[in-house]
Each structure stands twice: as structure tokens, then as C-alpha cells.
Residue, then its C-alpha position, 0 to 999 in steps of 0.5 A: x837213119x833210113x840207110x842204116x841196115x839192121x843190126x847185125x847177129x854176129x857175135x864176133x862183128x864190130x857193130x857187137x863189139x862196139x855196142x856192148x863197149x858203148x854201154x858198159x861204159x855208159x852203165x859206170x857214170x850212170x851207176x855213179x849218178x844213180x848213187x850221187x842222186x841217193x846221196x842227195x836226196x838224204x841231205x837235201x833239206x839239210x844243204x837248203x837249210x845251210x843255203x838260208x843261213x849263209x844268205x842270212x850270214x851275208x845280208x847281215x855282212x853287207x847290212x853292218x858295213x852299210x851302217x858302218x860306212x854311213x855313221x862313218x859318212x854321217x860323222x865326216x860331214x858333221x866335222x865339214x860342217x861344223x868346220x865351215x860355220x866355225x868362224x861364221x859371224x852371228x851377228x850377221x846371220x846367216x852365210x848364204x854362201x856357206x850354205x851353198x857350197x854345203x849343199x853342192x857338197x851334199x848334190x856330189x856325195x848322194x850321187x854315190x849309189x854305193x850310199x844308198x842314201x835318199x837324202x841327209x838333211x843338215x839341222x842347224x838350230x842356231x840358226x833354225x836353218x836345215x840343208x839338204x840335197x834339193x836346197x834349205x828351209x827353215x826347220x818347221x819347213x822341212x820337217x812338217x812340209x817337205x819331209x812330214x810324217x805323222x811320227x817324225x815331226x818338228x817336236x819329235x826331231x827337237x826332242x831327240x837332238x836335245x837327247x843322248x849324243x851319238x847314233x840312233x837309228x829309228x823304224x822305217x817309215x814312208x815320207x810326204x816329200x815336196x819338190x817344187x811344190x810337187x807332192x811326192x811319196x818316198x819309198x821306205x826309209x829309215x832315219x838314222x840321226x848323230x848329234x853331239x854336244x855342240x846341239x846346235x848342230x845335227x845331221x840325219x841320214x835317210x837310209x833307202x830300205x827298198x835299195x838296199x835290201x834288194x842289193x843285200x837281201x837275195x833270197x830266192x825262196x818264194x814267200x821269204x821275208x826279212x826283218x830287221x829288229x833293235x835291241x828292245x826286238x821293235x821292228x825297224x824294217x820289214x820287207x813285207x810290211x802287213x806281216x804279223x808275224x811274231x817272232x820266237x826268242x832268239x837268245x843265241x847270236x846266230x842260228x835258226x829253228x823251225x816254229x809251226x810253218x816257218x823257219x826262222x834264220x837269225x843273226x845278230x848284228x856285232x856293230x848294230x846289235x840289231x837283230x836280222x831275221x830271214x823268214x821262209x815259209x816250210x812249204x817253200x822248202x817243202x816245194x824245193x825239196x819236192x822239185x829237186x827230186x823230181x829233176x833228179x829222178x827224170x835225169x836219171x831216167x833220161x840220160x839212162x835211155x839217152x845213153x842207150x839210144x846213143x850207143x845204138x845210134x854211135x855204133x851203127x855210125x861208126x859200123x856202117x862207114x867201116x863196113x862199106x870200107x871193108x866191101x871195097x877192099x873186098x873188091x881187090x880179091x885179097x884173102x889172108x888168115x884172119x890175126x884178130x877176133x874182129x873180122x872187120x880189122x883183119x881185112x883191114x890189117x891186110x892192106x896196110x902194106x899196100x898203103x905204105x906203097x901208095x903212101x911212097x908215090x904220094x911223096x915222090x909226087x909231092x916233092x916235084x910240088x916245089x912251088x908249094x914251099x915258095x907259097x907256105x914261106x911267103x904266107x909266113x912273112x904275114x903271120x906276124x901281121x895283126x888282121x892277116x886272113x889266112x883265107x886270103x888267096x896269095x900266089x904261089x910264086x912270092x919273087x914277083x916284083x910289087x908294090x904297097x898301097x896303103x890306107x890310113x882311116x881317120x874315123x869322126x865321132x859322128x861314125x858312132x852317134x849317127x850312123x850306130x857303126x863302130x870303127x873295127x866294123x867301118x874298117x872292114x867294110x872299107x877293106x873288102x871294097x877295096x879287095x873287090x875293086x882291086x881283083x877284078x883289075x889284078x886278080x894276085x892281089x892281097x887285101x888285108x888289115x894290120x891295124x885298127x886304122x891301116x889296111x895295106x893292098x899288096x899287087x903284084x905286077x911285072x911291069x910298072x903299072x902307076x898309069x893304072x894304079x893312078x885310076x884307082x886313085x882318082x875313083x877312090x877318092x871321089x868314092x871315099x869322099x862320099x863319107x868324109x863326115x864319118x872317116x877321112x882316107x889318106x892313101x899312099x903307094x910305095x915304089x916298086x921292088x923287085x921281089x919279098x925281101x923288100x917288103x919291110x922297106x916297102x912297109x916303112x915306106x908306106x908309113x912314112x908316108x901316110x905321116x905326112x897328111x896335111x890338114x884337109x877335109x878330104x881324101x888325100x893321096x900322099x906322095x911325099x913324107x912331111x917334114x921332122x922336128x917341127x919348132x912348137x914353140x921357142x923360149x921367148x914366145x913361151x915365156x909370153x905364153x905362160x905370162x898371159x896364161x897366169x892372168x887369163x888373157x884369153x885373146x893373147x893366149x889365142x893370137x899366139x896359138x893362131x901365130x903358131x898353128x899358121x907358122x907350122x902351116x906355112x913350113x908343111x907341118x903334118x897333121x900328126x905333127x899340129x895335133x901333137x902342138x895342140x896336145x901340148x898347148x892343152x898340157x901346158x894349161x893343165x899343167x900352169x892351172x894345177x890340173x892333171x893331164x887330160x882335165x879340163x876347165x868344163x866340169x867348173x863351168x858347166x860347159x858340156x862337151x868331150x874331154x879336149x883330146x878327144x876334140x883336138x883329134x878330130x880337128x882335121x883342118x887349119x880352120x878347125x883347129x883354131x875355132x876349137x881352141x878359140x873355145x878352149x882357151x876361152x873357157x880355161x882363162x875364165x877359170x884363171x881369171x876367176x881364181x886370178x882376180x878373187x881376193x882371199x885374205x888366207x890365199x893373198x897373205x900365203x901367195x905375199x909370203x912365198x914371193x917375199x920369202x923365197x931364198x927361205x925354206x918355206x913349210x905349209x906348217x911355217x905359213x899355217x902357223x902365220x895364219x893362225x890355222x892348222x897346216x890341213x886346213x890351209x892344204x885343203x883351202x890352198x888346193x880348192x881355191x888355187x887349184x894346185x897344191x900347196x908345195x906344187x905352188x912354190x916350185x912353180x913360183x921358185x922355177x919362174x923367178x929362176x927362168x926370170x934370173x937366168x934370162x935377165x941376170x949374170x949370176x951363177x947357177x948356184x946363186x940363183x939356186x940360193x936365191x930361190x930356196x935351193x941350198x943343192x944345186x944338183x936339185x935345183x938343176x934337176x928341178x929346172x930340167x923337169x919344169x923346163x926340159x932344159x938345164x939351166x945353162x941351156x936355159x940361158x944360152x938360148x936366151x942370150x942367144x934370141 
């Protein structure tokens, strides 16, 4: 500010000019908040008062489809839990194995935060047995140790289930809960309780106020309290539990009124027929008032001296620069009439032919700069690469003969966990090491990204210089072997070409051959492609596979795997081409237990660990790749064996049923009917026990006793269609190929043939 002169006293100057435009424009938007501010402050009571009844409006919302999700909740587990002891034995007691499973089904439900749920407790007076999430108890148990309360007693739970049937919602209260023998405080909850005529049978849900009304309830109003009220106005819930207030009558089904020192906002709730009270004391809005008059006048103030300062500050900027200008073009000694009331633009407008003639020399000294235009085509070709750093210092002269050098980064889980790196920032570290050590040796190569997991090095050089680049190699080997715990290299170098029109070749090239890394914990420099069309599997070794697979023979199943692994090995597969083998062994045991692409056995079994994928990924030796499946397949052929070996009358009679009649046309309502049972019970059953679904079953069996006739028999496709319950044989071929990927008759010729 020191070097600004003062203000200049010419009526007719630009810093006048300027500075009077500034504030008139200025003075319009300020006039306009100066109206705006008057507005609002008339209608500010009026808008927070409309503020507090739609915060009112949407707790009440959030509040009923709370209750109408958890009644809903409530009564969907009374049926699975009166559909589970439905065909106990009472003369044996107690199923201990019912009564497990209840309570894992409880353990997985509660986990659902959205519930907002403490706990359900399940009363079964039969049996004088109660379940919850934590495990069982006998009633007395439950109701007078692990959940007591003065007021929901043992006598108190009896009376009230022997009652009226359906819903009933109680005050909130706090209970003395008892984990382990731990004594422990619950927060507010609030019991609601469902019985119908089977009374030997009730459940109750216990609501945490705490969480749902800090979900629900976001007033931002100091001293602001909710109430919830039942149809006799009895308080089932207060925010502020030592408040005395008492509340005005509240006929209405919403509204709001102010009574002594406090505003009363109240709806009632159409599916509860509770009534929602939203207190606010009258001096916090008083407050609120008050502040934001306050802000609003200081804004006001503010921006009006603000905006002065500024078109002061703005005009002597714009002045000075304008006024050193026109000095300048003083200097040439030009003196024309003036054209304009500003004196400043005059001068300038004088000269403007004169800039066109140095604007003439400036293009005839740009058109003899042809090697630009070589230098903006080159950098095109890159635009369209991902990562491309327009800062990069590519030479001019793009006809140079070059070469590629590529990077391909395989990156460990332990890059995350241990050293807290992630993988674009890991990448862009390799990058600028190997553009430092390259341009110290050529000083025209590029350094760039183009993918997450690709960097390229383009050099160019007159001569073939692969003695050179071969040192390069050497010492980035030993430098990036350093980190092999964090990400393996692969490094190729494409051939030499002539100039830029080969750069899609070399490209290709480079990528060709960085998919033929081999199996190694190392650094790999990579000089020729690996082989295509590796053979995974043939029909036989197949067949074998899923045989041992339905019976969860874990040691066959990986003495196969290993055969194979080794078999690939020996023939100079890729590790691309091995991690594409062991997807699809991961994808054929999914698929033969009934589980979705990418789900594994470990969610049973308790066994902690990434998804297989993930770890097949990052099995980057042979060795690797077998002690991962060693583990895999371990793992699932227990859970094929465990379900393999149960015996289940409902799962022998329905599988017995399916294999006897297979030509017929089998329905799960046919099967069901059989049984004795509903066709949704033996859906659910069939799926929980089998892992499958009840028709995915049968085509599996079907397309199995199909391969089995094709390989072993002379019959024609279409009676081997009839055979297995397909009276089209166009759908049955269409079936055959979508299990198989071959066609029947293709399916047989390879048998014949091994």
C-alpha cells in the first residue's frame, strides 16, 4: 500500500471513474440486504417457530415408522418362533438345539443398528424357559436377576401376558442387567410386549430411548426437551427425566401454543396414538431472536464498510498499473486529440495501430518456430493416456527412434497394514525415482503413469543402447527388491522403433510382455511373452474333481489342485494365467456348494480371514498357491462333509425323491406335499440345510446323471433329455451348455475321445 499515490482530484480521471462505478454498484446489493435484513427480522419468530413444528413433524415421522418397523420385527419372529417349537416333543422337554439356533438368529438380528434395539427377550411359559441374545434362563431368572426392575417384575410380565392379546407399549425405565455375573446399568429402555392366544408363548422388545432419540430428536434449541405421552397423557418417555412439567390439553392432532415460559409443540402419532411433545423454553427463542439480529445488523455494517474499503482498494489497483502504462506510451512523444472523456484510454487508443504492426512481426517470427508444432503433435498422442503429466519435459523433435520401458507393480496387502501407504501414493513414488535416475543418464526421457498399476519410461536415443539400459535393469532390480514385502516389479523393454507412429506397437508390445511374469517373489525382468490358451482342466480330471467335491474329500481335492498347479508350471504358464486357474477352482466350489460367486466357507466355520480372491491375488509363488489352497479347500470340504454326512429325514426323503424320479417333473409343492408340510417351509429348510436352492438342486442333479449317460451310454441326446425331466431338447442342450459350457454332442465327443 505504500506505493499507491493519493487519490487523484481530477474529475475526469480513471481512478474517479472508476471509484464512483465501484460504489454505486456496490450501494444496489447493499440496499437490497438492507431490505432483506428488515423483511426478516419481522418474520423471524415466526420462521423458528415454523422451524420447531417441522423438527416435531419429523421425529414424530421417524419415531411411528420406528414402532411400525419393530411390531413389525416383533411379530415376524413370534411366527419363527412359534414355527420352530411347533413340532417339539413335550415329553422330552426341552430342545436344546431349538433353543440355540433362536438364540444365534436373535445375536444376527440385534447387530442391525437401524433396530435400535437393547435386546428381545423370548418367553416361553411352557416350558418356563426365556431367550435372549446373551443365552436362556428360567423366567424367574430373567425377569428378577438379569433384567430386574422394581416395576417389571416376574408377577408383573405373568399378569400382563395372561391379558389382552396384541402390542402394548410400557414407560421407560432403567434395568439392573447381569452379564457373566457382572452387574451392569442399562440405559432407558422402553418394553414393548406382543402375546396372542397360544399364551404360552410372548415376546418383548426392549426399545433404547438414548439412541433413538438422539437419531430422531435434533433439536438445536438450548433446554429443549421431548416427551413421549400414551393415550391416558402417562409419560412413557422423557428426554429430561427430573422435569415436572405439566403439560396444557392438547385436543388437537398437531399444533403448538405458548403457555407461561415455554412453547409446547405437539403431534399425535397415527399408528401409536401416542402423543410427541417438543418443549422449548421461550427464552431460547427469545435468545435466538435476539443473535440473529445481532449478526444481521453487524453484517449489514460490515459488508457496507467492507465494500467502501474495497472500491477505494480495487480502484487505486486497478489506476496505478493503467497509469504506469500510459507514462510509458508517453515516452514515444505521440500527441493525437483526445476521442474519450477518460484521458487515460485516449492515450491508449492512439497506439493500438501500432500494436497491430508489432502483432505482424510476432507472427512472421512464429511461423519460422515449425518445430513447436512437431512438439504440440507429439504431446497429443498422450492426452489420452490416464496419468499423462502435462508438466513433463518431452523434446521437441518427436521423429527420434525410442524405446518403451515398462513397469507393472504388484502391490501386498502389508503396503496398507504395515506401512499405512496406499497403493496410488506407493505408485507415484516408484514413478519419480525412476524419472530421477533415468534423466540423469537421458536427459529427453518422459516418466509417466497410465494406469494404477503401470508406469512407462519412453527414451529416446539415436543408437541402440540395450548395454546401458541392461544396467539400469540390474540396479532396479536389487533396489526394488528391497520392498518385495510391499509390491513385486515386473519390467520389460520393448524393441527399438524408428519414430512416434510405432508407439501403439511398442505399447502393445510392452504389455504383452509384462503377461508373461512367472511365479516369484522377486523382481522380474521379462523378455519374452508366456504362453496363451493354457489347458485347466480336462473332462476327465473334471468329473474326478466334482466327485471328490460332493463328498468333501479335502486330500484329493488338493492333490488335484497341486497335479494341476504343477502341470501349468511345467508348461511356463503365467501368473496371470495360475491366478486365473485358481479363480476358477474358487468358482467351481462355490458353484457345487450352492454359494454365490465370491462366498466363502469361513462365515460358518468362524475362520477369520479375507475373502479367497483377495488371497489368491496375492499368491505370487508356486509354493504360495498351494498352502493357500491346502487351506481353502480344507476349510470348504468340511462344510461339504458336515452337511454330506447329516441325516435329515425331510433332506433324505426330498434328495431319495429327486434321484428315483428324475424323467418326472418334479415341483417343491409335489415333494412338499409328500412330506406333509407347506412348499415355503421345505424351500427354507432345503436351502438352510443343502446350502442350495430347492430347484438349483435338481439341475445339478439332472445335468450330472446327463454327463454320466452321455459318457457312459450310446443313447441319443433327445432320450437322454426325456431321461432326465426334459421334455424340449433345445432346453435341455441350453441347460447342458450353461453347466458344462459345451453341448451335449460336444460333451460326448471329448469323452469318447480320452
Amino acid at each position: 500500500m505504500a506505493n499507491i499515490r493519493p487519490f487523484p482530484k481530477k474529475a475526469g480521471s480513471l481512478f474517479f471513474k472508476l471509484l464512483i462505478s465501484f460504489i454505486v454498484i456496490i450501494l444496489l446489493p447493499v440496499s437490497f440486504n438492507f431490505v432483506s435484513y428488515a423483511f426478516f427480522r419481522t418474520n423471524l419468530e415466526e420462521k423458528l417457530i415454523e422451524n420447531n413444528s417441522v423438527l416435531t413433524d419429523t421425529a414424530v415421522k421417524h419415531y411411528e415408522d420406528q414402532i411400525r418397523t419393530i411390531k413389525n420385527f416383533t411379530f415376524t419372529q413370534y411366527l419363527k418362533v412359534n414355527a420352530s417349537i411347533v413340532n417339539w416333543n413335550k415329553g422330552r422337554g426341552i430342545d436344546y438345539v431349538a433353543v440355540t439356533q433362536l438364540r444365534n438368529e436373535l445375536q444376527a438380528y440385534l447387530t442391525n443398528p437401524s433396530l435400535y434395539l437393547s435386546n428381545m427377550i423370548v418367553v416361553l411359559n411352557r416350558l418356563d424357559l426365556a431367550l435372549d441374545k446373551d443365552g436362556s434362563a428360567s423366567l424367574h431368572d430373567m425377569f428378577d436377576k438379569f433384567y430386574s426392575n422394581d416395576t417389571y417384575t416376574y408377577d408383573f410380565w405373568q399378569k400382563e401376558m395372561s391379558g389382552d392379546n396384541g402390542f402394548k407399549l410400557y414407560a421407560s425405565s432403567n434395568f439392573s442387567l447381569k452379564t457373566l455375573d457382572i452387574p451392569q446399568k442399562s440405559g432407558s429402555l422402553m418394553p414393548l410386549l406382543f402375546n396372542s392366544d397360544n399364551k404360552s408363548i410372548a415376546i418383548i422388545a426392549l426399545m433404547d430411548n438414548e439412541k433413538m432419540a438422539e437419531e430422531f430428536y435434533k433439536s438445536t434449541s438450548p433446554g429443549s426437551k421431548l416427551f413421549i405421552l400414551n393415550e391416558k397423557k402417562n409419560i412413557l418417555y422423557a428426554s429430561d427425566r427430573e422435569s415436572t412439567l405439566t403439560f396444557p390439553a392438547m385436543n388437537e392432532m398437531k399444533g403448538h401454543m405458548k403457555v407461561g415460559t415455554f412453547y409446547f409443540f405437539y403431534q399425535k402419532g397415527t399408528l401409536s396414538g401416542f402423543t410427541y411433545v417438543n418443549v422449548i423454553p421461550t427464552s431460547s427463542i427469545d435468545s435466538q431472536i435476539s443473535r440473529l439480529n445481532l449478526i444481521l445488523a453487524s453484517i449489514l455494517v460490515v459488508s457496507l464498510l467492507l465494500s467502501i474499503a474495497a472500491s477505494i482498494f480495487f480502484s487505486v489497483r486497478l489506476n496505478n498499473p493503467i497509469r504506469k502504462i500510459v507514462e510509458s506510451i508517453r515516452q514515444l512523444n505521440f500527441s493525437l486529440p483526445p476521442q474519450s472523456q477518460i484521458k487515460e484510454f485516449n492515450v491508449i487508443s492512439e497506439k493500438i495501430n501500432e500494436l497491430f504492426r508489432t502483432n505482424l512481426v510476432i507472427h512472421q517470427d512464429l511461423d519460422r518456430q515449425n518445430s513447436l508444432l512437431k512438439y504440440y503433435a507429439y504431446t497429443n498422442k498422450f492426452k489420452n493416456i490416464r496419468g499423462y503429466v502435462k508438466e513433463a519435459n518431452i523434446p521437441p523433435n518427436m521423429d527420434k527412434p525410442f524405446i518403451l520401458i515398462g513397469f507393472q507393480l504388484l502391490f501386498t496387502s502389508r503396503l496398507k497394514t504395515d506401512m499405512g501407504i496406499a497403493q496410488d501414493k506407493a505408485a507415484n513414488l516408484f514413478k519419480e525415482f525412476v524419472n530421477a535416475d533415468l534423466t540423469e543418464a537421458f536427459a529427453e526421457s518422459v516418466t509417466f503413469q497410465i494406469e494404477n498399476d503401470i508406469i512407462l519410461s519412453l527414451i529416446f536415443m539415436e543408437e541402440d543402447q540395450r548395454s546401458r539400459i541392461e544396467v539400469f535393469l540390474q540396479r532396479w532390480k536389487q533396489v526394488f527388491d528391497l520392498d518385495r514385502e510391499y509390491c513385486l516389479m515386473s519390467i520389460s523393454v520393448s524393441d527399438r522403433y524408428e519414430d512416434s507412429s510405432k508407439f501403439s506397437d511398442a505399447y502393445n508390445q510392452i504389455l504383452l510382455l509384462l503377461n508373461g511374469r512367472r511365479t516369484g517373489d522377486d523382481t522380474q525382468i521379462i523378455t519374452e511373452p508366456g504362453p496363451t490358451n493354457p489347458v485347466y482342466l480336462d473332462q476327465e480330471e473334471e468329473r474326478v474333481f466334482y466327485a471328490n467335491l460332493e463328498k468333501g474329500n479335502a486330500s484329493e481335492l488338493i492333490q488335484i489342485v497341486k497335479r494341476r498347479l504343477h502341470y501349468l508350471d511345467r508348461k511356463s504358464a503365467t501368473l496371470r494365467q495360475l491366478h486365473e486357474y485358481a479363480t476358477e477352482v474358487i468358482r467351481k466350489v462355490n458353484k457345487a456348494s450352492g454359494r454365490e460367486s465370491g462366498i466363502s466357507a469361513f462365515g460358518e466355520l468362524n475362520v477369520p480371514g479375507p475373502l479367497p480372491y483377495e488371497n489368491v491375488r496375492e499368491c505370487f509363488t508356486l509354493e504360495q498357491l498351494e498352502q493357500y489352497f491346502e487351506w481353502f479347500l480344507q476349510v470348504e470340504s468340511a462344510v461339504i462333509r458336515r452337511k454330506f454326512e447329516e441325516v435329515d429325514p425331510i433332506i433324505d426323503f426330498a434328495t431319495d425323491y429327486i434321484n428315483a424320479h428324475l424323467g418326472d417333473d418334479i415341483t417343491l409343492e409335489l415333494v412338499a406335499d409328500k412330506l406333509g408340510i407347506t412348499g415355503t417351509y421345505l424351500s427354507t429348510y432345503f436351502k438352510n440345510k443343502k446350502g442350495i436352492n430347492f430347484s438349483d438342486y435338481i439341475n445339478n442333479v439332472r445335468m450330472r446323471k446327463a454327463q454320466e449317460l452321455l459318457a457312459t451310454t450310446d443313447l441319443k441326446v433327445l432320450d437322454i433329455a426325456s431321461m432326465v425331466g426334459y421334455y424340449s431338447v433345445n432346453a435341455f442342450i441350453r441347460k447342458f451348455k450353461k453347466y458344462t459350457g459345451v453341448p451335449p454332442g460336444e460333451y460326448r465327443k471329448v469323452n469318447v475321445d480320452l
